[in-house]
C-alpha positions in Angstrom: -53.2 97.9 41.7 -56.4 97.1 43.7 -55.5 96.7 47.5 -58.1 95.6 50.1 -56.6 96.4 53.6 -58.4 95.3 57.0 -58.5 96.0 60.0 -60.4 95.7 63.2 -59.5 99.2 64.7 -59.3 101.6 61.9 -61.3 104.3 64.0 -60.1 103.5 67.0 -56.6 102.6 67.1 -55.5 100.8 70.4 -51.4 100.9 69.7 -48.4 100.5 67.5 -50.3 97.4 65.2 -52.8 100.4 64.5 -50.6 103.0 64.1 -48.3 101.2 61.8 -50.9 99.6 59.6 -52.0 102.9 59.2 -48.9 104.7 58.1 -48.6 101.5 55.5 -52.1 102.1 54.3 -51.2 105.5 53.9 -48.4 105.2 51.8 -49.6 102.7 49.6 -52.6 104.6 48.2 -50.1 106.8 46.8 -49.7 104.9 43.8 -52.5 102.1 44.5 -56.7 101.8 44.8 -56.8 101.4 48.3 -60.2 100.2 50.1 -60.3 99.9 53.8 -62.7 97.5 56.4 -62.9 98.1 59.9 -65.2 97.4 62.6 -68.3 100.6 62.6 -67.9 102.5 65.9 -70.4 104.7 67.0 -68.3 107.8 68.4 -69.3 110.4 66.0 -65.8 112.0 66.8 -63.7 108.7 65.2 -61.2 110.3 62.4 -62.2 108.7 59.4 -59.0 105.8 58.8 -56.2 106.4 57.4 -57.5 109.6 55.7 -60.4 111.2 53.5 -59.0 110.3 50.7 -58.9 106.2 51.3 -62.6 105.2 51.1 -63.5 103.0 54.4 -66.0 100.5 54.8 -67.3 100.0 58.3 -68.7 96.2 59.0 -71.1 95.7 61.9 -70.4 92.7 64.5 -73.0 91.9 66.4 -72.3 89.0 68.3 -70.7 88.2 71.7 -68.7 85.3 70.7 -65.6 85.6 68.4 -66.4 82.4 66.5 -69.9 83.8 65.4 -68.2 87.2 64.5 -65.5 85.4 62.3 -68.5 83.5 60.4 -70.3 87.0 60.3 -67.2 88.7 58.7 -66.9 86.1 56.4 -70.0 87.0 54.7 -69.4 90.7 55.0 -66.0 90.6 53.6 -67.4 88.4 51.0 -69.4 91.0 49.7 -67.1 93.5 49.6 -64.1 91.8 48.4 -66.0 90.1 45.5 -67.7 94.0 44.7 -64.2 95.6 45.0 -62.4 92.7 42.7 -58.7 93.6 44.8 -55.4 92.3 43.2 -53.8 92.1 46.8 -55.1 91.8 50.5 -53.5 93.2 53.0 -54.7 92.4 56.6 -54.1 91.8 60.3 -55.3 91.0 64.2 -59.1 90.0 64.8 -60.3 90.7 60.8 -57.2 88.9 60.0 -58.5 84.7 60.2 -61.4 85.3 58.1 -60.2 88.3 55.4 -57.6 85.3 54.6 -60.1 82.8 54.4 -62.6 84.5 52.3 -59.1 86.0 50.1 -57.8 82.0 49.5 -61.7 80.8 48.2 -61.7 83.7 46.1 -57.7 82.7 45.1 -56.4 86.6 45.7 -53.0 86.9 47.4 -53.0 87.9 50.9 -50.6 89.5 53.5 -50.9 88.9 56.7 -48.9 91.1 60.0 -48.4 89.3 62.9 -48.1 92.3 65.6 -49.4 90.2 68.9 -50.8 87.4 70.3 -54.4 87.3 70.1 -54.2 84.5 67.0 -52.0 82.9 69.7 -52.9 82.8 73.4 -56.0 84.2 75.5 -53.5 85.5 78.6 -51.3 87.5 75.7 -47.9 85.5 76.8 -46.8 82.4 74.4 -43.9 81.9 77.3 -46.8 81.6 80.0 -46.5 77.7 81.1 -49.2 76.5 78.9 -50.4 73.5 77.6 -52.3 75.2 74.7 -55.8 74.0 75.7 -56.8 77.6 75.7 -60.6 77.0 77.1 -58.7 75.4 80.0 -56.4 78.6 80.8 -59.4 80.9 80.4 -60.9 79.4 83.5 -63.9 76.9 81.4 -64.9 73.7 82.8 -65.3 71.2 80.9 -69.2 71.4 81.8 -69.2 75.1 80.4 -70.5 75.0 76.7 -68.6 78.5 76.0 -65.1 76.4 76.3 -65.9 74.7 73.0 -66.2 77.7 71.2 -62.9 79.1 72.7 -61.7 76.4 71.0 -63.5 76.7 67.8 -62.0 80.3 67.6 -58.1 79.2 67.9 -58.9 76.2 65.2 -59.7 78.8 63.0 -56.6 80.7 63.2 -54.7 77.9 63.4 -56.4 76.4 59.9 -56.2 79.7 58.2 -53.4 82.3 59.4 -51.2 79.9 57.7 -53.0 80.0 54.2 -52.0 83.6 53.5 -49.4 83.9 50.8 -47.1 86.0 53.1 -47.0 86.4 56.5 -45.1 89.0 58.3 -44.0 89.2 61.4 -42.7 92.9 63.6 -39.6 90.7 65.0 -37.6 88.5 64.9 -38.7 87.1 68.2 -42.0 87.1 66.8 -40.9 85.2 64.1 -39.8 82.4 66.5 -43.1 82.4 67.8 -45.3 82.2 65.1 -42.9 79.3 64.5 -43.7 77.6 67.4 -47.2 78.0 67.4 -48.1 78.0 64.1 -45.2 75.7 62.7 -44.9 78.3 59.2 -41.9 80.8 58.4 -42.7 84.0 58.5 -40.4 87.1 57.1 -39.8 90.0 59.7 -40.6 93.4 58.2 -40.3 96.0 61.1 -43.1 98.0 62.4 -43.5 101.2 60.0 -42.7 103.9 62.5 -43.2 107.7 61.6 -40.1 109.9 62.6 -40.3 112.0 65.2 -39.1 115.1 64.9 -38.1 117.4 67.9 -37.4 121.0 68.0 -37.3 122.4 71.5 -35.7 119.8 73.6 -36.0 120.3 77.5 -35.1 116.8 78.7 -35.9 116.9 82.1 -38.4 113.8 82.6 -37.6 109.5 83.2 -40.9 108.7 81.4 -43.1 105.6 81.3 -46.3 105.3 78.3 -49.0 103.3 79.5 -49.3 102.3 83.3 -50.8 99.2 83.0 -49.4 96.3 85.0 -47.8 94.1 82.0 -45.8 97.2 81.0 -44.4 97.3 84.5 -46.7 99.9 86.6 -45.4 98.1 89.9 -41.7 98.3 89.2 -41.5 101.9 87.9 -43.6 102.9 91.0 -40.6 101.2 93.3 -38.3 102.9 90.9 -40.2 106.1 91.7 -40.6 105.4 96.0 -36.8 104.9 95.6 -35.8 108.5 93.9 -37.5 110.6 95.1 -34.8 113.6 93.6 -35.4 112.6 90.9 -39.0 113.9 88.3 -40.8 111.0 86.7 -43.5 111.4 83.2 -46.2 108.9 83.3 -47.9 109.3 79.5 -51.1 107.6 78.0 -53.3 104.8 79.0 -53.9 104.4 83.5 -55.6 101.4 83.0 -55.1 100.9 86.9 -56.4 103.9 87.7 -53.7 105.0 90.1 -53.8 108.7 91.8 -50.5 109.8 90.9 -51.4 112.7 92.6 -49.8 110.6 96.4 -46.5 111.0 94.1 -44.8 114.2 94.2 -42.3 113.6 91.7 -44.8 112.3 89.6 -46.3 114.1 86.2 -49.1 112.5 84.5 -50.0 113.5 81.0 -52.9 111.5 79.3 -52.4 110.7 75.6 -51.3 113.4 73.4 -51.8 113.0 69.6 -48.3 114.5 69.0 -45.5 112.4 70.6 -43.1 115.2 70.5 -45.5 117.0 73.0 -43.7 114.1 75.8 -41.0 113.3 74.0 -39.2 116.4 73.9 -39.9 116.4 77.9 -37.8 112.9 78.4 -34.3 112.2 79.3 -34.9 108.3 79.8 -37.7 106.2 78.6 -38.1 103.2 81.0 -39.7 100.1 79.5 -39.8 97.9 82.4 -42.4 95.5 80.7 -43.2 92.0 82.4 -44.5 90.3 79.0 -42.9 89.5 76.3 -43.8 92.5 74.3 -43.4 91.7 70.0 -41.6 94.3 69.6 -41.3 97.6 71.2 -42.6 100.8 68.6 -42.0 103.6 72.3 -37.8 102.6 72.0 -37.7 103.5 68.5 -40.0 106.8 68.8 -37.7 107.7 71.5 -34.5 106.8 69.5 -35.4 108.9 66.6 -35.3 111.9 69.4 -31.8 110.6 70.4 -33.4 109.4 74.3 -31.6 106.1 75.2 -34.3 103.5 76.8 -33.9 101.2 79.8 -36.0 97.6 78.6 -36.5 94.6 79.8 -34.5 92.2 78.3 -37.9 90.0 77.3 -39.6 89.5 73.9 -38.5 91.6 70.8 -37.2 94.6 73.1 -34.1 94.0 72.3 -33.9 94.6 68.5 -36.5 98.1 69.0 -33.4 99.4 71.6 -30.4 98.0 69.9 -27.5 98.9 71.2 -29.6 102.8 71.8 -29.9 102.0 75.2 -29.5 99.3 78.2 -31.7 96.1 78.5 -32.3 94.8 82.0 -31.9 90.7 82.6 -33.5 90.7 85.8 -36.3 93.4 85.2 -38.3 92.3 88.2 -35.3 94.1 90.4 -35.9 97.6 90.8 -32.3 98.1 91.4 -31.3 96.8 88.7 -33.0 100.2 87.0 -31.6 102.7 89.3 -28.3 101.4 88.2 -29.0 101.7 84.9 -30.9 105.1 85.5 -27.3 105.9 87.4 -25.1 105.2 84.8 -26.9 107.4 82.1 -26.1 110.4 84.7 -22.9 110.3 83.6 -22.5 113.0 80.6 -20.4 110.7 78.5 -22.3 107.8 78.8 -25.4 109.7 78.0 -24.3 111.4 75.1 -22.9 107.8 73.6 -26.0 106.1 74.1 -27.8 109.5 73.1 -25.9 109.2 69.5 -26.3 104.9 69.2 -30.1 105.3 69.7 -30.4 107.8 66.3 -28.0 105.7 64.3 -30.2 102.7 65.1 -33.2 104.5 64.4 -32.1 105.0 60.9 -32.7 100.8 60.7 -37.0 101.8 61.2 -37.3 104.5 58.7 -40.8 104.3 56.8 -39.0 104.3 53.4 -36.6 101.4 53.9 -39.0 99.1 55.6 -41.7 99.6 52.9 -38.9 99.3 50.5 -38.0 95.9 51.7 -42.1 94.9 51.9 -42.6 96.1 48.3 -39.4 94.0 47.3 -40.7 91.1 49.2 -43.8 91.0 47.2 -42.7 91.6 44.2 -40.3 88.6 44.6 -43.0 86.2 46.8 -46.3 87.5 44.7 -44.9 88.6 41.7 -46.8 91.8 42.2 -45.7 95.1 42.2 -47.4 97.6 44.8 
């Protein structure tokens, strides 16, 4: 089977959506003609997506404004879908509104993940108090021209996100959402998350991955202020650009290629996120290495940490994590949640999950991939 996969990032994934697409991609061309579309980058040093062997076109978009890019992509994607002659499309985030499009004129079945919010909601939070007039939200007068093309770009997701033949979403809670925005089903297929594997454990570390202020940056530094006995792993992204230098229990590691490089260095992973995350790919990373997490109890969190760690109501309350931190000190406790955390990570394991998207399609598309 012909696949034609797309994906705004190939070269320079941003997160899990990326990562996971990827591993899909990956494990499809096994047995399938895969060709893949991203946006051209110009770091000579991008890693060609999601390997040598998976031929990638790179699409050039030139304009500042999303609705011009979408009609731009729609002739590129044109081109290449009518050249390639795919059985399937398989697509997702900002190529997603016009690869379906261009897929439903040309009548080829589409896939499309739902992994965030950017079809959704400018501010990244469908729980925000929000009357949907997006151009409003953004901050646009009603005398400032750009608002109406703010509004042209969420007319087009709206009119053509729900005209793929299957749409998938990386939660349940997702699910709910693109419910309530969109007003389609969707079927959840969990993120495809590659196992990680460690061999020389030395947990010593409480570890956050990316400081950035919707994943919490505030409350872990109050966690932090308030224990100082205890040593604290900041990994990835410092969006805020924060010395944690002033910290002394404090390491910071920037973004390694191979989780286990942090992972084997954690005890706890803390997830103290402020938005609704979709889903949570860090809690079952860290589950497949046996490390309980400590979550917010907001957006798909809960189903990525299961009953592999503790989930905090009232996340804004640093206290409420060093209790939680303070209960995991306890040898027992640890080991349980320890040994609940692998067992649920067996529920994310690449085979099942593409097992379950393979079934899907066969019974939805009739097509076997």
């Amino acid at each position: 089977m012909k696949i034609f996969a797309s994906e705004e990032n190939l070269l320079t994934p941003l997160g899990g959506g990326e990562l996971s697409f990827e591993t899909l991609i990956s494990g499809l061309s096994i047995n399938n003609e895969v060709l893949t579309v991203g946006k051209h980058v110009k770091n000579p040093h991008a890693v060609p997506f999601p390997s040598s062997s998976i031929p990638l076109f790179e699409t050039n978009t030139y304009m500042l404004n999303k609705y011009f890019v979408f009609k731009q992509l729609e002739r590129s994607l044109s081109r290449k879908m009518r050249n390639f002659s795919p059985d399937l499309v398989i697509t997702q985030q900002d190529f997603a509104a016009p690869t379906i499009k261009i897929a439903y004129e040309e009548k080829i079945p589409s896939i499309v993940f739902m992994r965030n919010y950017e079809h959704i909601c400018l501010c990244a939070n469908p729980e925000s108090n929000c009357n949907r007039n997006c151009s409003v939200c953004y901050g646009y007068s009603s005398l400032n021209p750009y608002r109406y093309f703010v509004n042209a770009v969420f007319r087009y997701e709206k009119e053509w996100i729900p005209r793929a033949s299957l749409i998938l979403s990386n939660s349940h809670y997702m699910a709910s959402v693109v419910k309530d925005w969109f007003g389609v089903e969707s079927h959840v297929i969990y993120p495809f998350v590659r196992e990680i594997s460690v061999r020389e454990q030395n947990p010593e570390y409480i570890t956050l991955i990316n400081a950035s202020k919707h994943k919490g940056i505030e409350t872990f530094l109050e966690i932090v202020r308030k224990l100082p006995e205890k040593k604290f792993l900041v990994v990835g992204h410092n969006p805020e650009y924060i010395d944690f230098s002033k910290y002394p229990n404090i390491t910071y590691m920037p973004w390694a290629d191979h989780p286990e490089t942090f992972y084997s260095k954690t005890k706890i992973l803390l997830v103290p996120s402020l938005w609704p995350e979709p889903f949570g790919r860090v809690c079952v990373e860290a589950a497949f290495c046996g490390i309980p997490s400590i979550a917010s109890q907001i957006g798909g969190l809960p189903e990525a940490v299961g009953e592999g760690g503790i989930l905090i109501e009232n996340y804004g309350d640093p206290e409420k994590w060093i209790d939680a931190i303070s209960l995991l000190e306890d040898e027992n406790k640890y080991r349980e949640y320890s040994e609940k955390a692998e067992f649920h990570a067996l529920k994310f394991k690449i085979e099942t999950n593409i097992r379950e998207l393979k079934n899907l399609v066969k019974t939805r598309l009739e097509l076997v991939i």
